[in-house]
C-alpha positions in Angstrom: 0.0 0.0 0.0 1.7 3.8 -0.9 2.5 5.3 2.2 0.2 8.4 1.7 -2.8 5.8 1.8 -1.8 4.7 5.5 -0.9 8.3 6.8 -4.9 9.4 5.4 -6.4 6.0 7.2 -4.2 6.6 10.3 -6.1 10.3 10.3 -9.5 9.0 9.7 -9.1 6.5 12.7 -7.7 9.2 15.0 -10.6 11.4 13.8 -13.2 8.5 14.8 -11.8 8.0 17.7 -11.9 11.6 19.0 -15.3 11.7 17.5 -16.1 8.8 20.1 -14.7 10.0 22.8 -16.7 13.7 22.5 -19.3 12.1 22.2 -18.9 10.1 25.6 -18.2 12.9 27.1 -21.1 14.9 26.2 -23.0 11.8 27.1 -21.4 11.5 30.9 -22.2 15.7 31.0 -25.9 15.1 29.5 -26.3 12.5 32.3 -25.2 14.8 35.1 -26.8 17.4 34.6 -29.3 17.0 32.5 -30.1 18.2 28.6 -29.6 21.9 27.7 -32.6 23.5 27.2 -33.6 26.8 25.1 -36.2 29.0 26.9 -38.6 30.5 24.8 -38.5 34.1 25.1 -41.0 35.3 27.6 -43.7 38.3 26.8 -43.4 40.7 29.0 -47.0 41.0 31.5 -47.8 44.0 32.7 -48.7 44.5 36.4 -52.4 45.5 36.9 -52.9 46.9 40.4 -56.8 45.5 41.9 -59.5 48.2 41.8 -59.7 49.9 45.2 -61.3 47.4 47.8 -61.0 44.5 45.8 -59.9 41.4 47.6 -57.5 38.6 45.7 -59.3 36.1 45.1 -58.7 33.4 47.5 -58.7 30.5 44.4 -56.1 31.7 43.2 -53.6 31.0 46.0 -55.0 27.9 47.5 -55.4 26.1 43.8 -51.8 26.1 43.6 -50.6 25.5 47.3 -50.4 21.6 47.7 -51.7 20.3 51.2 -50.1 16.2 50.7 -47.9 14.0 49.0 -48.3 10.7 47.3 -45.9 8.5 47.4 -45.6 5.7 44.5 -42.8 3.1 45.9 -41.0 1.0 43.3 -42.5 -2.2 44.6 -45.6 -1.0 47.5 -48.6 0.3 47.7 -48.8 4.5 47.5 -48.7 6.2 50.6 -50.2 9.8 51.2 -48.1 11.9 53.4 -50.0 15.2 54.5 -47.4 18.5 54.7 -47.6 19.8 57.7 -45.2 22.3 59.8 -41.8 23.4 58.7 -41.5 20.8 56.1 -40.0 17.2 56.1 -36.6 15.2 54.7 -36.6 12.3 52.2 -33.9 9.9 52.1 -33.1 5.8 52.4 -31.7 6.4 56.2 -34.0 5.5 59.2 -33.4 9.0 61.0 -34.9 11.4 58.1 -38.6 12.2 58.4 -39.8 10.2 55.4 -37.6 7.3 54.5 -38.1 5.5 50.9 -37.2 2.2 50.6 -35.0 2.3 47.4 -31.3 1.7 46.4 -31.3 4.5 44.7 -32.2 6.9 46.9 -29.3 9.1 49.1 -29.1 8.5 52.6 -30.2 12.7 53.1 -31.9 12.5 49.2 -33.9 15.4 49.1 -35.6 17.8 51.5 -39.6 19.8 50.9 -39.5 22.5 53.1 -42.1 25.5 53.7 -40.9 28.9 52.0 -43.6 31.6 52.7 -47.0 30.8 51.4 -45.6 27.6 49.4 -43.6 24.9 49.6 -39.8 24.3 47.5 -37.8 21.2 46.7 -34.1 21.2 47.2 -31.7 18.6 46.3 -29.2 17.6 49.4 -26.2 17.0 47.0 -27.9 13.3 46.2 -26.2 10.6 43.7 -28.8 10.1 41.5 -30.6 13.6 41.8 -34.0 14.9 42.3 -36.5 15.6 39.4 -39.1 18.1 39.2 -41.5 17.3 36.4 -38.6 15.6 34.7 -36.2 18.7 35.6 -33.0 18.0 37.3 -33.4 20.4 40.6 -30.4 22.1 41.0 -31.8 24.8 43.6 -34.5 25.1 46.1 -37.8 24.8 43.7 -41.5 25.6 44.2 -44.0 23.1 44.6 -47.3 23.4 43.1 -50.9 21.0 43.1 -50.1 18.8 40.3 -46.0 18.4 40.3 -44.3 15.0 39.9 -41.1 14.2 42.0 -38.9 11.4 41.3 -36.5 10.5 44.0 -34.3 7.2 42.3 -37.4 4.8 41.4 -39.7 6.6 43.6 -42.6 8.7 42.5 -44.1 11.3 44.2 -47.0 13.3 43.3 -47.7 16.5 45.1 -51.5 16.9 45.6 -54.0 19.5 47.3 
């Protein structure tokens, strides 16, 4: 074979295997931290203030404000959890508030706590992560009626 035939296959295999190993890489950076998403551009809303003696109406706030979680176990029954006080912690040890029987679950996996009139979702720096409607949750994140949670295997829908 003429020698400039092996130096162009010699390239084309040390192209491939870069091409390979950026595309492992981006796979092991997809997997941690989940897909990059493009936001839509927003329209801008305009702030209305209420007529003069107008109440808010009280739908509004309590529609969105969940009062219970559902817990869907990998291999159980569902279990409803009510939210009550300053909130709770989710994990596979015996000492958090609500432990989950699953492998893949963190010891300290997650934690719901109470943040003004609502209630947020933070991650405690678990393995696997926590996912909020199929978003990695990277910082403390509102709850509404309606969310799903996933916790490892676990699925937990937050209700009203």
């Amino acid at each position: 074979m003429p020698l400039e035939l092996l130096t162009l296959l010699k390239f084309g295999l040390l192209l491939l295997l870069y091409l390979f190993l950026a595309s492992t890489i981006r796979a092991v950076v997809v997997d941690l931290y989940g897909p990059k998403r493009k936001t839509a551009a927003q329209p801008k809303r305009i702030a209305v203030a209420p007529a003069a003696g107008a109440t808010p109406d009280p739908r509004n706030k309590t529609r969105r404000a969940p009062k219970e979680l559902v817990l869907h176990h990998p291999s159980g029954r569902p279990q409803i959890v009510a939210l009550h006080g300053d909130g709770l912690t989710l994990g596979r040890a015996t000492y958090v508030d609500l432990p989950l029987d699953d492998v893949y679950v963190s010891d300290e996996h997650a934690q719901i706590q109470l943040d003004g009139d609502g209630w947020v979702v933070r991650d405690l720096g678990s393995t696997n992560g926590t996912f909020l409607n199929g978003a990695k949750v990277t910082r403390a994140t509102p709850l509404s009626s309606g969310d799903q949670l996933r916790l490892g295997k676990t699925r937990i829908e937050v209700r009203r």
